[in-house]
MARTOR-314535 format. One record per residue (C-alpha): residue number from 0; y, x negated, z; residue in one letter. Coordinates in pm, whole numbers. Layout:
<sites>
{NUM, {Y, X, Z}, A}
...
</sites>
This chain:
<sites>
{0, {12738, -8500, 8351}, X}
{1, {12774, -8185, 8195}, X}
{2, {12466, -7912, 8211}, X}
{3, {12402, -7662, 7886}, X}
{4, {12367, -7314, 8080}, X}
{5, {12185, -7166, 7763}, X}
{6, {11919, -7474, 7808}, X}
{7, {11896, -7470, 8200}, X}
{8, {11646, -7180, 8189}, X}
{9, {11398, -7339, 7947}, X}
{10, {11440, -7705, 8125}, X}
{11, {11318, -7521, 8438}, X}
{12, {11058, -7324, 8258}, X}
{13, {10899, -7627, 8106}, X}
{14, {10917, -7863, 8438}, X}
{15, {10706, -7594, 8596}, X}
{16, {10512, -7532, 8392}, X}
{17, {10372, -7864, 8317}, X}
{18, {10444, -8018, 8693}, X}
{19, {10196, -7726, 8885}, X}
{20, {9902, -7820, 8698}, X}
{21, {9960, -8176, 8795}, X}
{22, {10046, -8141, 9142}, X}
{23, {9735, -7916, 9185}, X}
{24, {9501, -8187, 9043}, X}
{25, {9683, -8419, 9276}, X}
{26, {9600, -8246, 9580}, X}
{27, {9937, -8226, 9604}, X}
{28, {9940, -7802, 9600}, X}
{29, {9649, -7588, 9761}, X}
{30, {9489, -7481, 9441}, X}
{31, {9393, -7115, 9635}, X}
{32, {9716, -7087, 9677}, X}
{33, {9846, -7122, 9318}, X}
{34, {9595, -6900, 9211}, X}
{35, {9781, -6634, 9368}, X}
{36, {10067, -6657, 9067}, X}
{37, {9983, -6345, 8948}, X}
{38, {10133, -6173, 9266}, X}
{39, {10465, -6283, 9141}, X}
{40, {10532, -6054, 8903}, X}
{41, {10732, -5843, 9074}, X}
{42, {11028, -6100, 9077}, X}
{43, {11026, -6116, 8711}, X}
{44, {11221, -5740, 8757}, X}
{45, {11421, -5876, 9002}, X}
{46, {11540, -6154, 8788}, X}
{47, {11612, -5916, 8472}, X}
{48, {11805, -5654, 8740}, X}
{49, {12014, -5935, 8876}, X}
{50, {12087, -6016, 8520}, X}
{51, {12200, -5656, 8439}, X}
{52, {12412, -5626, 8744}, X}
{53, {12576, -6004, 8694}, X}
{54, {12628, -5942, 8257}, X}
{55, {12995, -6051, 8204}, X}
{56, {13019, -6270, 8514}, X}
{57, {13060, -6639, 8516}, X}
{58, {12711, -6637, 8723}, X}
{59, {12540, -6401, 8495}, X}
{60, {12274, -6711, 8402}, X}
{61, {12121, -6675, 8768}, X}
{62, {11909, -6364, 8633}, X}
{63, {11804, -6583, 8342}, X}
{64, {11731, -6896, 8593}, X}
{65, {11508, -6680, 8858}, X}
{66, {11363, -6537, 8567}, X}
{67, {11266, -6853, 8421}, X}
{68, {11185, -7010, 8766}, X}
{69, {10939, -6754, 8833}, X}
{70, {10798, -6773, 8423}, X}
{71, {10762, -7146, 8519}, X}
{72, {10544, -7086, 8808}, X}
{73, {10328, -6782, 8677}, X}
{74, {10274, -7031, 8351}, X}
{75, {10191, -7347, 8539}, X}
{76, {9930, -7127, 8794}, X}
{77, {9782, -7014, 8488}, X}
{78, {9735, -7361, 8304}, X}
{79, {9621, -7487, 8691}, X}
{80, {9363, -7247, 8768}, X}
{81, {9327, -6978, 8485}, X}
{82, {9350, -6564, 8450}, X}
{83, {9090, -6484, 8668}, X}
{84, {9326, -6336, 8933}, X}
{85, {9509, -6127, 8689}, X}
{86, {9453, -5757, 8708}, X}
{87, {9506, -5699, 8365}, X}
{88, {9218, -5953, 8271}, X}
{89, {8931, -5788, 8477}, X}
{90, {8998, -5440, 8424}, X}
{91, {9138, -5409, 8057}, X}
{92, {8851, -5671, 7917}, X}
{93, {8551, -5496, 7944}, X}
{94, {8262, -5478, 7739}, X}
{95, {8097, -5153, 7862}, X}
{96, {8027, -4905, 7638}, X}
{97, {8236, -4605, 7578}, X}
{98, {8190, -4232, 7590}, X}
{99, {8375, -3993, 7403}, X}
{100, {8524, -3711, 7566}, X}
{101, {8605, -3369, 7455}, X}
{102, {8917, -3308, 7216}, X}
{103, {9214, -3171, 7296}, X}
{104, {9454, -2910, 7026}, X}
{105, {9750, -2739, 7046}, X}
{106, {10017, -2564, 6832}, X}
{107, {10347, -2707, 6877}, X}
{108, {10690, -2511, 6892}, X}
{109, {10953, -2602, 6587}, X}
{110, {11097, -2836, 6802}, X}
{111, {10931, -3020, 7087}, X}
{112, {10849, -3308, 7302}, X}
{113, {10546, -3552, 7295}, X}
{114, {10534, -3788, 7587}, X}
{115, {10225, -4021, 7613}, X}
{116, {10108, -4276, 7855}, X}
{117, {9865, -4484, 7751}, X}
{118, {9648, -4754, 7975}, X}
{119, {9414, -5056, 7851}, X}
{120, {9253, -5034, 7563}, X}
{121, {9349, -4935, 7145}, X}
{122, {9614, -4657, 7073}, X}
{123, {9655, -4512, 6751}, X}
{124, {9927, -4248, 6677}, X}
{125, {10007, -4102, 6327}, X}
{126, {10140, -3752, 6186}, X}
{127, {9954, -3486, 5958}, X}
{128, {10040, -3180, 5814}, X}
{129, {10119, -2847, 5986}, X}
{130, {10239, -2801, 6318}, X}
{131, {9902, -2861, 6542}, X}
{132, {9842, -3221, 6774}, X}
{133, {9498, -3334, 6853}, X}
{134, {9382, -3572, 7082}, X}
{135, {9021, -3757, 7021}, X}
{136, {8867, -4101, 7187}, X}
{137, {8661, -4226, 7422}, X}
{138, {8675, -4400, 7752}, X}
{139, {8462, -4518, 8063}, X}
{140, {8301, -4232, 8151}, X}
{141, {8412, -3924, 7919}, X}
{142, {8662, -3775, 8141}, X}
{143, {8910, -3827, 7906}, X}
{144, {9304, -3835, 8003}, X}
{145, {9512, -3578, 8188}, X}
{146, {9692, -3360, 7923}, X}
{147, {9942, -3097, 8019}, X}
{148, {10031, -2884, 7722}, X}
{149, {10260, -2633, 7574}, X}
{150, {10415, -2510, 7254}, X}
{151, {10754, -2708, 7348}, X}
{152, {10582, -3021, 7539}, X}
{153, {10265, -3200, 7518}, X}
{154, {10230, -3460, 7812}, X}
{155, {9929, -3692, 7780}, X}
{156, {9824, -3952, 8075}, X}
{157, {9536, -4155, 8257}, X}
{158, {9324, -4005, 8491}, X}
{159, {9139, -4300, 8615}, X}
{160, {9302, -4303, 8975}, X}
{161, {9282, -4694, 8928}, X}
{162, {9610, -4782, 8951}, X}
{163, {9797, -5024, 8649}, X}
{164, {9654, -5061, 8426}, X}
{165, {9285, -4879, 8485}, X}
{166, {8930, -4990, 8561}, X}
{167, {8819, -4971, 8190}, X}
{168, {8889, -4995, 7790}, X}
{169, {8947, -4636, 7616}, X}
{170, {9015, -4535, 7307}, X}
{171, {9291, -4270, 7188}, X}
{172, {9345, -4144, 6847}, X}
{173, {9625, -3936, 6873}, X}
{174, {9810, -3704, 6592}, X}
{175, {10130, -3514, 6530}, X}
{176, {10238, -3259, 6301}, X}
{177, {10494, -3346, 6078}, X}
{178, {10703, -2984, 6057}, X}
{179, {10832, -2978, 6396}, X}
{180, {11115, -3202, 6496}, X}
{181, {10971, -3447, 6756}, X}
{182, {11104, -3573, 7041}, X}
{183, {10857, -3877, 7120}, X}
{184, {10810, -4097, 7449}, X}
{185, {10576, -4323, 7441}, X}
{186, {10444, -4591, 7734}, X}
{187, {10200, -4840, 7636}, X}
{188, {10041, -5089, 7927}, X}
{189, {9794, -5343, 7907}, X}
{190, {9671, -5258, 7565}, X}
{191, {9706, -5254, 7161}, X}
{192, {9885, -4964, 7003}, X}
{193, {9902, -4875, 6617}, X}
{194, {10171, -4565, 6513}, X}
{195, {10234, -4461, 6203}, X}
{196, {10422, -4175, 6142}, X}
{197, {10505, -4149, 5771}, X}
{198, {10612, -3783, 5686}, X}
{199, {10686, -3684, 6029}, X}
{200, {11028, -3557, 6199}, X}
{201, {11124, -3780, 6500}, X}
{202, {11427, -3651, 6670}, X}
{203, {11455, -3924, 6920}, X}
{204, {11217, -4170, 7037}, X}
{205, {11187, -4377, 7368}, X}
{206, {10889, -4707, 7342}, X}
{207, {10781, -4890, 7636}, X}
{208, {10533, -5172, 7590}, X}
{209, {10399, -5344, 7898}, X}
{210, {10186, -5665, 7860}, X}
{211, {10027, -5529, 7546}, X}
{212, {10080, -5505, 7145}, X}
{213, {10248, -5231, 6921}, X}
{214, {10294, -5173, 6562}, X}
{215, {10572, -4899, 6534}, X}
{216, {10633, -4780, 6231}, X}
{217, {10870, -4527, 6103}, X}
{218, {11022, -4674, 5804}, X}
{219, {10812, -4342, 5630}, X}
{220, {10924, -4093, 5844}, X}
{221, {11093, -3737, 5684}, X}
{222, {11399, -3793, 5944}, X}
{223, {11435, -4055, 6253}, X}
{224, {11696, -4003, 6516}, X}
{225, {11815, -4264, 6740}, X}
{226, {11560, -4555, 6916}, X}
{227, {11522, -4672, 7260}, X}
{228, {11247, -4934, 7306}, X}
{229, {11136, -5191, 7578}, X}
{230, {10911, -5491, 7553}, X}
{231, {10808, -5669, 7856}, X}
{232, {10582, -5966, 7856}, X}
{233, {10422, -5814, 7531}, X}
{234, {10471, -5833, 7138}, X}
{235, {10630, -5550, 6898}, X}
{236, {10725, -5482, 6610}, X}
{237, {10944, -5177, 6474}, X}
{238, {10959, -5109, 6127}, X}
{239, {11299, -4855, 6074}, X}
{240, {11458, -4661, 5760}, X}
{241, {11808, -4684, 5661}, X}
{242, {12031, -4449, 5783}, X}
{243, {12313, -4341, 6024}, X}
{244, {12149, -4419, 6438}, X}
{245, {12160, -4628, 6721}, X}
{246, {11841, -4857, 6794}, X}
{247, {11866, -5026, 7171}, X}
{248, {11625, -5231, 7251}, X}
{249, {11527, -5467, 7590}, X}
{250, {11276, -5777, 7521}, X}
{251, {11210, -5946, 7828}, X}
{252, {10945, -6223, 7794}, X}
{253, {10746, -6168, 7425}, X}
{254, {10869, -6091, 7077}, X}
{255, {11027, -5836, 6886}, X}
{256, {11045, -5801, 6530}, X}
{257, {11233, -5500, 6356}, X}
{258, {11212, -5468, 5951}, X}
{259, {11504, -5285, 5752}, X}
{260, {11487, -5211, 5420}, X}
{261, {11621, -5454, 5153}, X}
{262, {12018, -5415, 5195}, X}
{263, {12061, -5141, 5461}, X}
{264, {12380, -5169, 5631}, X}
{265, {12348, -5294, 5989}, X}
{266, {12565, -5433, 6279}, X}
{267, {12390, -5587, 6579}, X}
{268, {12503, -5649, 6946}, X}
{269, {12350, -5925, 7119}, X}
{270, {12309, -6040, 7476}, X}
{271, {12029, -6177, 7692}, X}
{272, {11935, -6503, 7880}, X}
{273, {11655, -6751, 7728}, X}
{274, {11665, -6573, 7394}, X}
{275, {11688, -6657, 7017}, X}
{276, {11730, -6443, 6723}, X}
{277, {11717, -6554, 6342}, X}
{278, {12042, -6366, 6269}, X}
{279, {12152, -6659, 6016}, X}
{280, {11838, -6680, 5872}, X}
{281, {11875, -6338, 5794}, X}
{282, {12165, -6354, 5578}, X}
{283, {12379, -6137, 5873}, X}
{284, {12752, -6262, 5905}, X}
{285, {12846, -6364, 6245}, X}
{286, {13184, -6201, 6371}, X}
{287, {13202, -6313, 6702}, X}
{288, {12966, -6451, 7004}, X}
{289, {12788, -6127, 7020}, X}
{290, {12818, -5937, 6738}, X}
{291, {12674, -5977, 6354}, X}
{292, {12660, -5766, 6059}, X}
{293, {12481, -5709, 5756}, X}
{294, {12708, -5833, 5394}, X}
{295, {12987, -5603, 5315}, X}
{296, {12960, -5404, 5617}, X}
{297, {13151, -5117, 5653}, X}
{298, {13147, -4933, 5952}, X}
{299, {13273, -4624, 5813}, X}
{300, {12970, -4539, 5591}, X}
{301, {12630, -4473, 5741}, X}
{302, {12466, -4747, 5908}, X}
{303, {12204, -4857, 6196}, X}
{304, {12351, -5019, 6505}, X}
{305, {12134, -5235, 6663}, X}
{306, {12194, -5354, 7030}, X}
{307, {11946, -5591, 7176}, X}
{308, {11901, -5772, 7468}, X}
{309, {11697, -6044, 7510}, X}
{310, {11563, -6263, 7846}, X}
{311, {11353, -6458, 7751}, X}
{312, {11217, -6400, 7429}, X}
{313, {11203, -6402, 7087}, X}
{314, {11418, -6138, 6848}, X}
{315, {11387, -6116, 6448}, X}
{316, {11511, -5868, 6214}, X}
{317, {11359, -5886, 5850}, X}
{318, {11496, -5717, 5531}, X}
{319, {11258, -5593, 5273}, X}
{320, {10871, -5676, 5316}, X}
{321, {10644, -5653, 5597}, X}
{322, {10640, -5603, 5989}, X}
{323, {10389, -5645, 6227}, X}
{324, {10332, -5699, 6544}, X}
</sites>
């Protein structure tokens, strides 16, 4: 008998998933016990860092199977005894009402660096004329976040002191100006994020989106330099221009969809472990086990190249026409 390795993750996955629930109701596993799957987690970045360090080997699917063990068991614990022991469902689902705390302004340097951190709750980040940023929002109490500022670098984080991802919802609306040349890192945990930065100038930008939901959109933007973006456990989408840069992006349990305009030149790199793409569907010619391109791609004119990696997850790439998250 022969064994698919690109199915052995998802056979695993689904055996968990729906055998826990039934051994729990059998009395065959200590339902206090399972309830405990939340504590897990960390092996999930044990799994993807024994995938990096095994890529190219013959053994590189044991990332991928610890990975999906581990997906299996977290997913079955859930459907046996629900989300009540998650962290991220106590403290990033209430109710309580919200105070607004005091804004925050600055003048930014013709080129600088905009790093935010962002923690449970609704995100939204867009550009406007001028060369000023402004924070505004509300949170638990109306301390507002930690924001270290100067004409080169604006650095904007929690100050809750309650550890990932907070005790309590806020609400950040923050802005850009569009004449300086940006250099933009943004982290987003446990919450749902909205960016929009038509008109702006991003030099570079670096995404991270933890167990939460993103809308990233810079297919409007006055120039956009290269992309770096991670998705764990969480669902993105990145909307892009056409143009000469290198997009590399990590989706590790969630989706990812990026939209191109119609007929932009693209090549894409692929790898990962539990992960499918619509590549064909997408009218991209494959050239070999890893590697696809857009029709009549040159690689000597300007194009994107888009490397991706994908455990466990769910990749598209859309030409023309809408992308959300």
């Amino acid at each position: 008998m022969h064994i698919d390795r690109r199915l052995l993750g998802w056979g695993l996955f689904f055996i968990l998933v729906g055998g826990i629930p039934l051994a729990v109701r059998a009395n065959l596993l200590d339902a206090e016990l399972v309830g405990k799957w939340p504590l897990l987690w960390p092996l999930l970045l044990i799994a993807w860092g024994i995938g990096l360090l095994l890529r190219n080997t013959p053994i590189q699917w044991l990332g991928g199977a610890l990975a999906a063990i581990t997906f299996g068991i977290m997913g079955g614990g859930l459907l046996a005894t629900g989300a009540g022991g998650l962290p991220i469902a106590t403290g990033c689902s209430s109710n309580a009402p919200s105070v607004a705390f005091a804004d925050r302004t600055g003048n930014l340097d013709a080129a600088a660096q905009v790093n935010l951190e962002f923690n449970c709750g609704t995100l939204a980040l867009n550009a406007v004329e001028g060369s000023a940023w402004s924070l505004t929002g509300s949170d638990r109490d109306g301390s507002g976040p930690k924001v270290t500022s100067t004409s080169a670098l604006v650095l904007i984080q929690p100050d809750d002191g309650g550890g990932f991802p907070g005790t309590g919802r806020s609400a950040w609306i923050v802005s850009i100006p569009r004449t300086p040349a940006i250099t933009l890192g943004l982290t987003l945990n446990a919450g749902d994020g909205t960016v929009d930065l038509s008109g702006a100038s991003i030099a570079s930008t670096t995404m991270t989106l933890n167990a939460g939901k993103m809308a990233f959109d810079l297919g409007a933007t006055e120039t956009a330099g290269d992309v770096n973006a991670t998705v764990n456990a969480g669902a993105a989408s990145l909307n892009l221009p056409a143009g000469q840069r290198d997009v590399n992006l990590s989706l590790n349990a969630g989706s990812l969809t990026v939209c191109l305009p119609s007929g932009a030149p693209v090549r894409v790199a692929w790898a990962g472990t539990l992960g499918s793409n619509n590549f064909s569907a997408a009218g991209l010619n494959r050239v070999d086990d890893s590697t696809w391109t857009s029709s009549s791609f040159d690689a000597q004119q300007a194009h994107t190249e888009l490397h991706v990696s994908a455990n466990a997850g769910s990749f598209e790439l859309r030409f023309g026409g809408t992308c959300r998250a």
